[in-house]
N, CA, C and O atoms as a GROMACS GRO file, in nm:
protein
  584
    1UNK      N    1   2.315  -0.506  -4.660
    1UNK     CA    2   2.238  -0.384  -4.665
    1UNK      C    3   2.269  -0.294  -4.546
    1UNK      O    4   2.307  -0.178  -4.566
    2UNK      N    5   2.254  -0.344  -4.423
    2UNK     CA    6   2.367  -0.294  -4.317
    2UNK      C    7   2.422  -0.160  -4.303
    2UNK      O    8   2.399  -0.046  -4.262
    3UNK      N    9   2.554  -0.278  -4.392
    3UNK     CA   10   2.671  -0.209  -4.456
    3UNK      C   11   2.656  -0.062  -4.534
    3UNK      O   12   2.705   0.050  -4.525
    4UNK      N   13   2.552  -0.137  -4.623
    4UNK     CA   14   2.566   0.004  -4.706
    4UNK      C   15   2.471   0.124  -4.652
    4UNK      O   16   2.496   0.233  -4.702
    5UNK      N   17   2.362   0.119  -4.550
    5UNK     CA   18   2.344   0.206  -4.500
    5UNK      C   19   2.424   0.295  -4.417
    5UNK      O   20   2.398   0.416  -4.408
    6UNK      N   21   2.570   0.209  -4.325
    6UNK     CA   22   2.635   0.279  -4.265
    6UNK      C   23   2.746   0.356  -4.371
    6UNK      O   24   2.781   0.469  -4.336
    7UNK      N   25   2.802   0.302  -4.498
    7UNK     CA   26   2.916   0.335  -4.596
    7UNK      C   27   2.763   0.479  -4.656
    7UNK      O   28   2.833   0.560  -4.717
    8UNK      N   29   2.689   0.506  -4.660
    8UNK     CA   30   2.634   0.601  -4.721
    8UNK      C   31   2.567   0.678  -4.636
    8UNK      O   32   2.541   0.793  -4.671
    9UNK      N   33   2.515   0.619  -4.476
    9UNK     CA   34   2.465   0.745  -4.431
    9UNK      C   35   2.305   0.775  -4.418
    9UNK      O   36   2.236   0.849  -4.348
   10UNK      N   37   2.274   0.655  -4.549
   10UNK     CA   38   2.105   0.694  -4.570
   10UNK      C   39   2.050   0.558  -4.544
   10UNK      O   40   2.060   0.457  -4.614
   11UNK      N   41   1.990   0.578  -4.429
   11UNK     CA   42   1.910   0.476  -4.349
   11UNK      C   43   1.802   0.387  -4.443
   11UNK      O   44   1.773   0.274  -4.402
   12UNK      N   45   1.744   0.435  -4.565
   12UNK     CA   46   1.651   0.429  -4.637
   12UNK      C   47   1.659   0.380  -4.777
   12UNK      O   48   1.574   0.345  -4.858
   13UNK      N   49   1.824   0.394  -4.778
   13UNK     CA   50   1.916   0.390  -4.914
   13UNK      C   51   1.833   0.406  -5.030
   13UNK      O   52   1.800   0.325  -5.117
   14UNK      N   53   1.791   0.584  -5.006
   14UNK     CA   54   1.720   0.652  -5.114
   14UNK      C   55   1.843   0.747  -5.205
   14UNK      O   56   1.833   0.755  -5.327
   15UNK      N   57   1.937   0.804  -5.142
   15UNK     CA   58   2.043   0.854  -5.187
   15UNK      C   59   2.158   0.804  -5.189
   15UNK      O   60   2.254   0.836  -5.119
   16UNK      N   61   2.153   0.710  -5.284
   16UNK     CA   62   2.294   0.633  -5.328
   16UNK      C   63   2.448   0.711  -5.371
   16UNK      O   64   2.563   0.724  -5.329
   17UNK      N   65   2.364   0.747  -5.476
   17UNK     CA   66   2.543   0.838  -5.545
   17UNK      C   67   2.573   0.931  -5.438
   17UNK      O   68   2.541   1.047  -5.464
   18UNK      N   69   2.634   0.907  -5.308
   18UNK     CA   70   2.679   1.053  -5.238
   18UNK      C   71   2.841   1.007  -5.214
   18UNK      O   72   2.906   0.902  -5.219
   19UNK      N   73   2.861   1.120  -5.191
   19UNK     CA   74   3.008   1.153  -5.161
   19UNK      C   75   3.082   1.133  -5.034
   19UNK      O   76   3.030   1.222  -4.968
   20UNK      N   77   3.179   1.068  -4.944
   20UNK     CA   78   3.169   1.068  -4.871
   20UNK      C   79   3.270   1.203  -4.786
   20UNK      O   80   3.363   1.266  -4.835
   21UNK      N   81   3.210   1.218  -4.640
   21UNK     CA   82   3.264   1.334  -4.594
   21UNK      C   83   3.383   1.321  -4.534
   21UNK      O   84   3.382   1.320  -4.411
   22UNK      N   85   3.516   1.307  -4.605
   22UNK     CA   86   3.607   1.265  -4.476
   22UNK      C   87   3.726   1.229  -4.578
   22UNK      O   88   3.752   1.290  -4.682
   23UNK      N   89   3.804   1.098  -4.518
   23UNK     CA   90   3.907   1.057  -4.595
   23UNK      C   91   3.958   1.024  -4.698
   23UNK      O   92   4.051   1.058  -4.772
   24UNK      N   93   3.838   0.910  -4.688
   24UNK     CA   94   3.885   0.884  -4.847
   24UNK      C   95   3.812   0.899  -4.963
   24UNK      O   96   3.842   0.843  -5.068
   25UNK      N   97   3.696   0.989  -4.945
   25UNK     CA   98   3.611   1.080  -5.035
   25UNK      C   99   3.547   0.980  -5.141
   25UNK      O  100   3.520   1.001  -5.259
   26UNK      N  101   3.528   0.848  -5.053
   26UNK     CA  102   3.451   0.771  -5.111
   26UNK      C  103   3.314   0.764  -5.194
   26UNK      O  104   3.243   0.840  -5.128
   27UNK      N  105   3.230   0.713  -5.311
   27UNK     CA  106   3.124   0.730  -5.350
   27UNK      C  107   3.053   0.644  -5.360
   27UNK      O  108   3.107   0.534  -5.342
   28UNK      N  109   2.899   0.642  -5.394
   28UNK     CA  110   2.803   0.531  -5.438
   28UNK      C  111   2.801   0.438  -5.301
   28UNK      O  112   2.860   0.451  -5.194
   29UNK      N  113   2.729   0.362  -5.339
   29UNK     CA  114   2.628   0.287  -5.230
   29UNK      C  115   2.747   0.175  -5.166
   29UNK      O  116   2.708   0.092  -5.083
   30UNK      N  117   2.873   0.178  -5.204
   30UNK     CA  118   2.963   0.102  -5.158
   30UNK      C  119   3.093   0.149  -5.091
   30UNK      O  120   3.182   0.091  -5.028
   31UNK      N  121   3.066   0.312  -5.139
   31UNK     CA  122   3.198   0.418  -5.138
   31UNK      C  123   3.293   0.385  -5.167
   31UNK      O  124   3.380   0.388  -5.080
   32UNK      N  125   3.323   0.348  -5.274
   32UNK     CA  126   3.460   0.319  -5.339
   32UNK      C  127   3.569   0.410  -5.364
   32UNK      O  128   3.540   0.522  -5.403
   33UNK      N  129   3.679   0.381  -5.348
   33UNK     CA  130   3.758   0.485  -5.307
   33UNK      C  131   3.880   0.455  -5.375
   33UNK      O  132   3.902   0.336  -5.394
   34UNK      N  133   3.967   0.542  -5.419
   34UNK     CA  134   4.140   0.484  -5.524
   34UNK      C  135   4.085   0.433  -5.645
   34UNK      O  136   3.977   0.475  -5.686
   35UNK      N  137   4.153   0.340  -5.707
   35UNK     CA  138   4.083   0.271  -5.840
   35UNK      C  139   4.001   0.233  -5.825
   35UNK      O  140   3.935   0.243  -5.929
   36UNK      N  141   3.929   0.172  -5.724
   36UNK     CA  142   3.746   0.138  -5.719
   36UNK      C  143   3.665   0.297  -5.782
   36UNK      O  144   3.562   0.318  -5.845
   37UNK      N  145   3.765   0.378  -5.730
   37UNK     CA  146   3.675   0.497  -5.723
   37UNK      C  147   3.640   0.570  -5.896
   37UNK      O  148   3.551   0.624  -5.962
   38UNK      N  149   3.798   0.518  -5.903
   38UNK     CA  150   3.853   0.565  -6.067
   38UNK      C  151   3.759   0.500  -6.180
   38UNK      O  152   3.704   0.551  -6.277
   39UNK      N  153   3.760   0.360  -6.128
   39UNK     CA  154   3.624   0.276  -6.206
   39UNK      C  155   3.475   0.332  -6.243
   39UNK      O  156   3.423   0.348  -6.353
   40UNK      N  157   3.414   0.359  -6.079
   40UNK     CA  158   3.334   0.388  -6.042
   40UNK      C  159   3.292   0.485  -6.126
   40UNK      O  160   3.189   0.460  -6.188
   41UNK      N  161   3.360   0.619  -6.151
   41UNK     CA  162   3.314   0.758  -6.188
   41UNK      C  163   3.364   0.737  -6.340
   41UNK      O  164   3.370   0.846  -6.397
   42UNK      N  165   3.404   0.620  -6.428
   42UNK     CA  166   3.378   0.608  -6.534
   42UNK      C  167   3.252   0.539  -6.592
   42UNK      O  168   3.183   0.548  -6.694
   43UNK      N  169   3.255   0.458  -6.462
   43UNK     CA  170   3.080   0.347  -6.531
   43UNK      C  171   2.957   0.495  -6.472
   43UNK      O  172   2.848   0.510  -6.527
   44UNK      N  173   2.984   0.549  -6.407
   44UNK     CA  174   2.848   0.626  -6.378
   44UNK      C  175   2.848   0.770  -6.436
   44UNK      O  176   2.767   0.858  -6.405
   45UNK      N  177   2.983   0.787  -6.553
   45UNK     CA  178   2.945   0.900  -6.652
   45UNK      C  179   2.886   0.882  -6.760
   45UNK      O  180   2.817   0.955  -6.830
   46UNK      N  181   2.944   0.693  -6.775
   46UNK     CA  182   2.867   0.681  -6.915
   46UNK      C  183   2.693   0.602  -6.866
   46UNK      O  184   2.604   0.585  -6.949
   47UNK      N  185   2.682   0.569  -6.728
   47UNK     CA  186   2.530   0.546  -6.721
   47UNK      C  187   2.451   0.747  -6.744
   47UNK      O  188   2.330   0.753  -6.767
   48UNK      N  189   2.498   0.827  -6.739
   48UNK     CA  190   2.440   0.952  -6.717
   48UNK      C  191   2.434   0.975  -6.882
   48UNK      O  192   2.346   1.039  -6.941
   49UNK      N  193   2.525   0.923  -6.930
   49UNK     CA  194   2.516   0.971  -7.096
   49UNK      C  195   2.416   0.874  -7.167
   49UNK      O  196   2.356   0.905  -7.270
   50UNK      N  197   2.406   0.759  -7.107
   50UNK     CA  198   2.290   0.645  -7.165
   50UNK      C  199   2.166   0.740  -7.104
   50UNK      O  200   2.067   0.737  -7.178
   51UNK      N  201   2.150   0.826  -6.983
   51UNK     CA  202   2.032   0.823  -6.976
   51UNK      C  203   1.964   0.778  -6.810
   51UNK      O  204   1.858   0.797  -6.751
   52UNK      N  205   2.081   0.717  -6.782
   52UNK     CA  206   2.037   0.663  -6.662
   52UNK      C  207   2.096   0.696  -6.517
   52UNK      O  208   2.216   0.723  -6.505
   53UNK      N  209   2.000   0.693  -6.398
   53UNK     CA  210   2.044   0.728  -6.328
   53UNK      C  211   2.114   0.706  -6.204
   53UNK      O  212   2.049   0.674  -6.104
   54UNK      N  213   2.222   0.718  -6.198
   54UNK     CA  214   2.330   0.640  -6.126
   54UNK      C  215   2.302   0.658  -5.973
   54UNK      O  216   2.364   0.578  -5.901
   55UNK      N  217   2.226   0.742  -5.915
   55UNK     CA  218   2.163   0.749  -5.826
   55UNK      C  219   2.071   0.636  -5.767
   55UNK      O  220   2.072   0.615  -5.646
   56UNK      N  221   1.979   0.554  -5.864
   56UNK     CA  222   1.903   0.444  -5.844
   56UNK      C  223   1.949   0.366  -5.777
   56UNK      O  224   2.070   0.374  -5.759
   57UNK      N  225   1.869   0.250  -5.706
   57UNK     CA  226   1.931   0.145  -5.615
   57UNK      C  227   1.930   0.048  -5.738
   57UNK      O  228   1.912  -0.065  -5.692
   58UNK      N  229   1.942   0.041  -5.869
   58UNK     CA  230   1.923  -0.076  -5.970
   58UNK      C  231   2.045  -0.038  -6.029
   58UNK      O  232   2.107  -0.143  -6.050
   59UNK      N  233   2.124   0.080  -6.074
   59UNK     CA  234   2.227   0.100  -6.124
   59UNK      C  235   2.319   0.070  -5.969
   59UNK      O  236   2.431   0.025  -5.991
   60UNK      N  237   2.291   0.087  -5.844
   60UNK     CA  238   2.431   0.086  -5.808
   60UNK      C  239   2.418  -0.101  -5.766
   60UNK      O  240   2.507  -0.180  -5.732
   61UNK      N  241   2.323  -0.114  -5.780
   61UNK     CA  242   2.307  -0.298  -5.776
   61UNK      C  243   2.370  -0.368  -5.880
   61UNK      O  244   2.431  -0.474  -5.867
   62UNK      N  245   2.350  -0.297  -5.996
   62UNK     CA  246   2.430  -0.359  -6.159
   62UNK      C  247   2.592  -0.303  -6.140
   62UNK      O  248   2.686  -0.376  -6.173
   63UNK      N  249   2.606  -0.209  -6.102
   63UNK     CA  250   2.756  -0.148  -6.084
   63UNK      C  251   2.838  -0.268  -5.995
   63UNK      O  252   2.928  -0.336  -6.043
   64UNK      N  253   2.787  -0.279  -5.851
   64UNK     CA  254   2.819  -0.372  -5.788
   64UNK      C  255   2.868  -0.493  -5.828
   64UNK      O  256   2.987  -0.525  -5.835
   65UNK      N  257   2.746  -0.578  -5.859
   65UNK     CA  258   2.784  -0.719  -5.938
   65UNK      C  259   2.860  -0.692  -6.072
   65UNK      O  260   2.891  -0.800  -6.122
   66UNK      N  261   2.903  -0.581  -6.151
   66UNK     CA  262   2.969  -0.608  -6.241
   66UNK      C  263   3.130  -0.614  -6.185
   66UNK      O  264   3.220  -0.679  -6.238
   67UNK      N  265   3.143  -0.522  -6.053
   67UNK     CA  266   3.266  -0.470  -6.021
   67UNK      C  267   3.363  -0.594  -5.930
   67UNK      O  268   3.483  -0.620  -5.920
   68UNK      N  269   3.220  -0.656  -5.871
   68UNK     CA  270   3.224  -0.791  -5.824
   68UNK      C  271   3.320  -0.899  -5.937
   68UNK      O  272   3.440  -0.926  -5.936
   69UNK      N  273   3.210  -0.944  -6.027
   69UNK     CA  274   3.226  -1.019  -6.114
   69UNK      C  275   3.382  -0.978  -6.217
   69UNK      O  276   3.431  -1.058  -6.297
   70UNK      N  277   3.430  -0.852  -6.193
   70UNK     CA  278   3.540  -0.794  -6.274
   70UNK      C  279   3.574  -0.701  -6.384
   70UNK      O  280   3.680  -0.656  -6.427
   71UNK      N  281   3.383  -0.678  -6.434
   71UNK     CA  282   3.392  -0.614  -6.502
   71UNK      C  283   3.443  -0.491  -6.534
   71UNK      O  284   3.461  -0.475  -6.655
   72UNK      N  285   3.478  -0.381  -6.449
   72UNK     CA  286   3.561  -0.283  -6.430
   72UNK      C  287   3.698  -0.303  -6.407
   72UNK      O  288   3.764  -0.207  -6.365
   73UNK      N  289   3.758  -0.423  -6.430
   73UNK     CA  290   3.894  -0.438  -6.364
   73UNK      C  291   3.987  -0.364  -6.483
   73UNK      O  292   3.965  -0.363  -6.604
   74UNK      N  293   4.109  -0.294  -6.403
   74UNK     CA  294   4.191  -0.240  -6.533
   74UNK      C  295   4.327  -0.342  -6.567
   74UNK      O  296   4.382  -0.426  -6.496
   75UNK      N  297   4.342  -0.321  -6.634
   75UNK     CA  298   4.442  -0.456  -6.708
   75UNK      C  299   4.516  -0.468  -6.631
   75UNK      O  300   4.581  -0.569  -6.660
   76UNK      N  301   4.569  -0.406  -6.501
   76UNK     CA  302   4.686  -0.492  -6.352
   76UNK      C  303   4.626  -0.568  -6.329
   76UNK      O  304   4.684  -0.670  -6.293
   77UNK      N  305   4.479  -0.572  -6.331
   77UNK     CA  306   4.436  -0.680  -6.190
   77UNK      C  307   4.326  -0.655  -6.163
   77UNK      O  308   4.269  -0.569  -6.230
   78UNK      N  309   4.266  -0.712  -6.070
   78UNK     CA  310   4.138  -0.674  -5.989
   78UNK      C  311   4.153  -0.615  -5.924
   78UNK      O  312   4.245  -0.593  -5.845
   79UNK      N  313   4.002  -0.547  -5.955
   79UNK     CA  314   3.993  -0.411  -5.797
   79UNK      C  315   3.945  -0.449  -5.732
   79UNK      O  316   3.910  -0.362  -5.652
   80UNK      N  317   3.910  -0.548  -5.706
   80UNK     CA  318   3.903  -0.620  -5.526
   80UNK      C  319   3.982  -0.695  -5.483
   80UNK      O  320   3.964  -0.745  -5.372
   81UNK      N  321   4.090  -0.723  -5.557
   81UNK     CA  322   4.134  -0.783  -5.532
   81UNK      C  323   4.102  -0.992  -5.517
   81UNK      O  324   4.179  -1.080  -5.477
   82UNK      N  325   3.989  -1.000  -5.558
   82UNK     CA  326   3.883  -1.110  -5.592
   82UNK      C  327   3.948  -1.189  -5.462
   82UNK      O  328   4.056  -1.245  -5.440
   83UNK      N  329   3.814  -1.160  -5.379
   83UNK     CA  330   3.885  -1.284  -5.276
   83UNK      C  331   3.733  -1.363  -5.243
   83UNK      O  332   3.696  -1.399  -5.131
   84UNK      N  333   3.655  -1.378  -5.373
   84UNK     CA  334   3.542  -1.464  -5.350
   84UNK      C  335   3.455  -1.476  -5.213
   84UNK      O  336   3.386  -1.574  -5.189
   85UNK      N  337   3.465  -1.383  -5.140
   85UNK     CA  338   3.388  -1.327  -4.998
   85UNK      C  339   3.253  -1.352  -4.991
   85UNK      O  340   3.208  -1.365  -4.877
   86UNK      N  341   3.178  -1.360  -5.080
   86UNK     CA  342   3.038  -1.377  -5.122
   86UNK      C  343   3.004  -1.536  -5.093
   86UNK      O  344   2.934  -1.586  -5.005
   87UNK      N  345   3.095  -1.610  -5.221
   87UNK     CA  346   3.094  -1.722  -5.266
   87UNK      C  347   3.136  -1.840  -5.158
   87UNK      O  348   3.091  -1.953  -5.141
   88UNK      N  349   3.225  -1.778  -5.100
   88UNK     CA  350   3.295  -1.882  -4.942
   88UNK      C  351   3.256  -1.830  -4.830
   88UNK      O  352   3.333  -1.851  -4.736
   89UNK      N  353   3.124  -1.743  -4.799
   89UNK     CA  354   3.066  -1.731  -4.667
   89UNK      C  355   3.049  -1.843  -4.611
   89UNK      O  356   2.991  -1.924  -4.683
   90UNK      N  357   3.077  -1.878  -4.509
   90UNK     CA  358   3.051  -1.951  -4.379
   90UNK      C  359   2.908  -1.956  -4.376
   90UNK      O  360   2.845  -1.854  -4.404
   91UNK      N  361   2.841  -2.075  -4.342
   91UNK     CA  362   2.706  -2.067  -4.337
   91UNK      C  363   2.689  -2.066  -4.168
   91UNK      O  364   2.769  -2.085  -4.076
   92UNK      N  365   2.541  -2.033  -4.175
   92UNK     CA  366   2.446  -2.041  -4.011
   92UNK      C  367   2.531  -1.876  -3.927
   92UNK      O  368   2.534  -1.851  -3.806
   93UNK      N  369   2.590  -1.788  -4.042
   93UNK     CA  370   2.600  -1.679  -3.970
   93UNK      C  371   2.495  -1.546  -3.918
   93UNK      O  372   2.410  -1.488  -3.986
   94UNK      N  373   2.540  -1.517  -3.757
   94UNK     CA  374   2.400  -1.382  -3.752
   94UNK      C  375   2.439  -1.296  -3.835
   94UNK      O  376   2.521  -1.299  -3.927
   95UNK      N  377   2.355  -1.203  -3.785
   95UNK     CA  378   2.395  -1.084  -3.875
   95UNK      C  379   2.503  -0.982  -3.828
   95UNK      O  380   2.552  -0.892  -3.895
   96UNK      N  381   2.526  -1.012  -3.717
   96UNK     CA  382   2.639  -0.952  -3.641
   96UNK      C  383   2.786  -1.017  -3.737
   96UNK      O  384   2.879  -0.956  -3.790
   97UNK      N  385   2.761  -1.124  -3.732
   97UNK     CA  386   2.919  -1.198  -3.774
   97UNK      C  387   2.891  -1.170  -3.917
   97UNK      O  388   3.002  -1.143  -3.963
   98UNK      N  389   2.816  -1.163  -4.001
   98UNK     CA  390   2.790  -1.198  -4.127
   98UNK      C  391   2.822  -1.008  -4.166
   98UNK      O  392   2.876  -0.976  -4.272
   99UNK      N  393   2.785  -0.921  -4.078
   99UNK     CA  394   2.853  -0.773  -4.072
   99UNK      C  395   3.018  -0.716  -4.068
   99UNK      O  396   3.090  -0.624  -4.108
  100UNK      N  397   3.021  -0.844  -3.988
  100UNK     CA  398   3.170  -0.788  -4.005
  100UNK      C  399   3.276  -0.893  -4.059
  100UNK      O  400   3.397  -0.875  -4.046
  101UNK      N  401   3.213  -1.018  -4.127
  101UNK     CA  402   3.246  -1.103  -4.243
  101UNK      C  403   3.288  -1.013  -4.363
  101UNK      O  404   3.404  -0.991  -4.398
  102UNK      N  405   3.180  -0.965  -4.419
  102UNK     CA  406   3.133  -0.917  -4.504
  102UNK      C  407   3.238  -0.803  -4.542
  102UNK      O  408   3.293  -0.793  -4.652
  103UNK      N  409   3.264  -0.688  -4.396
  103UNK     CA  410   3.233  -0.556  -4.428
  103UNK      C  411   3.474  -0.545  -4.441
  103UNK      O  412   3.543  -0.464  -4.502
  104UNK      N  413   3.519  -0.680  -4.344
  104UNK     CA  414   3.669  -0.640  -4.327
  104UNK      C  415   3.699  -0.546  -4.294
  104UNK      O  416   3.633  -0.462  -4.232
  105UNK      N  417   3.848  -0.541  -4.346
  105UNK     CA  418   3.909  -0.401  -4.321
  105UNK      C  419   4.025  -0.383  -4.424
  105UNK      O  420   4.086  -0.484  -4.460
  106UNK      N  421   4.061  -0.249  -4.476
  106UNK     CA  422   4.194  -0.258  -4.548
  106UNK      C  423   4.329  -0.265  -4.460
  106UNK      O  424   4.439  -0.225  -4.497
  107UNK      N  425   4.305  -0.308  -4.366
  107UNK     CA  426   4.456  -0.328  -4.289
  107UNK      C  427   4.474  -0.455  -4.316
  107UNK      O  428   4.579  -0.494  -4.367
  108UNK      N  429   4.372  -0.540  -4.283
  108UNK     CA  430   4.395  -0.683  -4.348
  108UNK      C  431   4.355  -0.686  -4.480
  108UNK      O  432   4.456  -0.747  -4.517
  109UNK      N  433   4.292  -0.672  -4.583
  109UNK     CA  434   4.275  -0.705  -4.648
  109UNK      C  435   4.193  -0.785  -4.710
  109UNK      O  436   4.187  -0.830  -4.824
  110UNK      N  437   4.124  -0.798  -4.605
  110UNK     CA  438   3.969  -0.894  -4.618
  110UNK      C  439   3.819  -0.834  -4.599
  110UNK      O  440   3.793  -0.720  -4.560
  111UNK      N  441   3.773  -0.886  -4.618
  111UNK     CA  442   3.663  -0.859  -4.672
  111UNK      C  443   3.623  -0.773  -4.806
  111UNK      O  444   3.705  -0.759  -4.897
  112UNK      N  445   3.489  -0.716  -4.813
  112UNK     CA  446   3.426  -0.673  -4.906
  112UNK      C  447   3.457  -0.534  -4.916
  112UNK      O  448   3.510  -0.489  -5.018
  113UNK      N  449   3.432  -0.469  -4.824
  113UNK     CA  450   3.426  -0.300  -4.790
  113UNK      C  451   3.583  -0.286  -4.795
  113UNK      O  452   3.649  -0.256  -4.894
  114UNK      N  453   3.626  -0.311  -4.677
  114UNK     CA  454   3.751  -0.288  -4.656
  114UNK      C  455   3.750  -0.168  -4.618
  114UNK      O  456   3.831  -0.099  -4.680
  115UNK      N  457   3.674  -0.101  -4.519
  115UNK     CA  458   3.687   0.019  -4.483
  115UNK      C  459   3.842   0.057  -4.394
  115UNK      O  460   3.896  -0.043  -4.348
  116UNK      N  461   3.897   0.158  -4.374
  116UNK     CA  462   4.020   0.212  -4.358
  116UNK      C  463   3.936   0.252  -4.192
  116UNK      O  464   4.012   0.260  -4.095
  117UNK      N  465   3.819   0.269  -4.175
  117UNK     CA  466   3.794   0.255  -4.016
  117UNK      C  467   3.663   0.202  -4.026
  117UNK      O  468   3.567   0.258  -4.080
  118UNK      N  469   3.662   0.076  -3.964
  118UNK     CA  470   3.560  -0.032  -4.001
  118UNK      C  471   3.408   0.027  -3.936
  118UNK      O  472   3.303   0.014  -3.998
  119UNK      N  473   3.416   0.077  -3.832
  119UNK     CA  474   3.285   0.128  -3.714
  119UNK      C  475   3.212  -0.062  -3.722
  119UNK      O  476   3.111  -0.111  -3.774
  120UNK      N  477   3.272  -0.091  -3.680
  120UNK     CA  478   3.192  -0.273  -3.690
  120UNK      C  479   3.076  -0.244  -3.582
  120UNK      O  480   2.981  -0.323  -3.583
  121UNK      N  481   3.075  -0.180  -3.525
  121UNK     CA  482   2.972  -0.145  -3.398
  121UNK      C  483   2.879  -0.118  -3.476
  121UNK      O  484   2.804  -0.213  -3.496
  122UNK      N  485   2.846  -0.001  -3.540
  122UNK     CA  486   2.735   0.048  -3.630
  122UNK      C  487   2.719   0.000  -3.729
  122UNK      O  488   2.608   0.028  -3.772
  123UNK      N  489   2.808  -0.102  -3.832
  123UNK     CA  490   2.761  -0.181  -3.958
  123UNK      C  491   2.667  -0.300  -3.885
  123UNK      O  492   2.555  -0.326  -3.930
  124UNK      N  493   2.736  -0.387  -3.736
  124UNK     CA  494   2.603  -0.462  -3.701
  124UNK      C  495   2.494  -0.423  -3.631
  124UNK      O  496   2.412  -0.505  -3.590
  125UNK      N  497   2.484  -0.299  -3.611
  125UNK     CA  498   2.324  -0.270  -3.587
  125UNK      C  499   2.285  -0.238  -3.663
  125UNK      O  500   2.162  -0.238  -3.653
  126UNK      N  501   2.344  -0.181  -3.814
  126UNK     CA  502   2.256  -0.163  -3.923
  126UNK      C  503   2.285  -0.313  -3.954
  126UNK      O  504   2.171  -0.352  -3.977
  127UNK      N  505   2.355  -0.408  -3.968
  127UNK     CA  506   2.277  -0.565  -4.021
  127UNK      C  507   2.204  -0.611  -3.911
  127UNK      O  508   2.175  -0.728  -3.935
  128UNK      N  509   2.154  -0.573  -3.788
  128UNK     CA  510   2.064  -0.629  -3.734
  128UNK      C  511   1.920  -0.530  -3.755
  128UNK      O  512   1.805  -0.560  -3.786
  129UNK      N  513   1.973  -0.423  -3.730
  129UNK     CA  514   1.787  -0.349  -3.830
  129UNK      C  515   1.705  -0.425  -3.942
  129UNK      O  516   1.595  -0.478  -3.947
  130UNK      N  517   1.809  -0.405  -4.027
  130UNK     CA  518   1.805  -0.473  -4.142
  130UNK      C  519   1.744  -0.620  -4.180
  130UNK      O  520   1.684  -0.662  -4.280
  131UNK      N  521   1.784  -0.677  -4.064
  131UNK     CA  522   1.731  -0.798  -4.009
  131UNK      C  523   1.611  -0.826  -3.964
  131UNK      O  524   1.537  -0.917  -4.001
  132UNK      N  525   1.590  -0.737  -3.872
  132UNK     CA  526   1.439  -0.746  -3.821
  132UNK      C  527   1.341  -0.703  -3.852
  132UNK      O  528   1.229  -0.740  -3.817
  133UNK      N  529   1.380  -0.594  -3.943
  133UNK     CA  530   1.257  -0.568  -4.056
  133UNK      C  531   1.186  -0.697  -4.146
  133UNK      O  532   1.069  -0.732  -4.158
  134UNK      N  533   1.324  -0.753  -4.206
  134UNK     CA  534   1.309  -0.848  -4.266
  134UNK      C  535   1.237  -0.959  -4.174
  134UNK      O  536   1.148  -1.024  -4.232
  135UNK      N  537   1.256  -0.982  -4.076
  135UNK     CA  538   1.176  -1.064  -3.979
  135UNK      C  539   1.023  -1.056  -3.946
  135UNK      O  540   0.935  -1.138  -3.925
  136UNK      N  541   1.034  -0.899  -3.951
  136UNK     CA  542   0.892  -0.849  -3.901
  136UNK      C  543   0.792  -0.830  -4.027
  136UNK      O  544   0.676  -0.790  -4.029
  137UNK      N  545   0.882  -0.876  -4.141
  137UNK     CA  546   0.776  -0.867  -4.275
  137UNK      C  547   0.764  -0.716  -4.321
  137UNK      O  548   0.673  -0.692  -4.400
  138UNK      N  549   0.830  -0.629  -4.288
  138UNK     CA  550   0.846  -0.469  -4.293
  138UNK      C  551   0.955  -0.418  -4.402
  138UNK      O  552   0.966  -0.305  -4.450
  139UNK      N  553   1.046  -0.559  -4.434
  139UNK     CA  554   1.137  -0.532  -4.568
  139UNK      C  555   1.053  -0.661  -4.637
  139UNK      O  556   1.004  -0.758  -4.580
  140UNK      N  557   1.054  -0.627  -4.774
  140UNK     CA  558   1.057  -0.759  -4.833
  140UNK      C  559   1.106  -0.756  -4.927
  140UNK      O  560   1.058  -0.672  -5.003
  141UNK      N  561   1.230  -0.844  -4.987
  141UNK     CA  562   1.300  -0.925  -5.052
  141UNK      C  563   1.228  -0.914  -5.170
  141UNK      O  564   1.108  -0.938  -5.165
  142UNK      N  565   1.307  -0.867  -5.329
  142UNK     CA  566   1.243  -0.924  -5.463
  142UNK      C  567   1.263  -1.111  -5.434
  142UNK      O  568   1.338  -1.172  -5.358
  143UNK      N  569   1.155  -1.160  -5.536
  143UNK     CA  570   1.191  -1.318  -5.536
  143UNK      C  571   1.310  -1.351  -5.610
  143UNK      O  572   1.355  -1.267  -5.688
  144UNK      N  573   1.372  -1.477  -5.593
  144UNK     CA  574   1.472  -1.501  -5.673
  144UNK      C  575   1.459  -1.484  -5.838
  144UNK      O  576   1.350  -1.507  -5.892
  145UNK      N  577   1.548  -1.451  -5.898
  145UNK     CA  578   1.538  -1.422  -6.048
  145UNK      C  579   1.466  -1.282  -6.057
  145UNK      O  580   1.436  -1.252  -6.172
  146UNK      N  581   1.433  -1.192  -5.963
  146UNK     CA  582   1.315  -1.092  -5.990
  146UNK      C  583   1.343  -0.976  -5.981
  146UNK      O  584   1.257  -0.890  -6.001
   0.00000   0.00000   0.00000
């Protein structure tokens, strides 16, 4: 969550679908960018034609895990390149390490984000905000399945 407050900008992650200002004119709550992006602005024309709004934190949560899981992949390959990042986290990590686990870089090729300029400084103070809310009982978590 962190992460995606720093990849969007909105501390509150009330404004998901934004654009980003700069390079790689990234979008949505993950800023996907190149064929992520190409994906992206096909699943969230046809959520606008169902009705729904791609703006929500529930569409870019379903977008996510589908894009995750592969569902957007175009017949080359995956657009993440699937490197199971989720699934093979290292356990007993803070949120500092678990920030920049998570967030990579496209020079290597790892991680999740893969941002083209990581700011790892500001993704772990937004995963340590993020954190201590959650600590202080000030975020709270849906339950599992919920």
């Amino acid at each position: 969550l962190g992460c995606m407050v720093v990849e969007t900008g909105e501390p509150q992650l009330e404004n998901l679908d934004v654009i980003e200002a700069g390079s790689g004119a990234g979008r949505g709550a993950m800023q996907y960018t190149g064929v992520r992006r190409s994906a992206y602005d096909a699943a969230r024309l046809h959520a606008i034609a169902e009705g729904i709004d791609p703006n929500s934190n529930g569409w870019q949560e379903q977008y996510f895990a589908e894009e995750y899981a592969g569902l957007h992949d175009p017949p080359e390959g995956s657009l993440i390149g699937w490197t199971r990042v989720f699934e093979d986290r290292p356990s007993g990590m803070d949120s500092a390490v678990a920030a920049a686990y998570w967030t990579g870089s496209a020079a290597a090729a790892e991680g999740y984000f893969r941002p083209g300029t990581p700011h790892l400084e500001r993704r772990q103070a937004g995963a340590q905000r993020i954190w201590q809310l959650l600590q202080g009982g000030e975020l709270v978590l849906p339950p599992a399945g919920g």
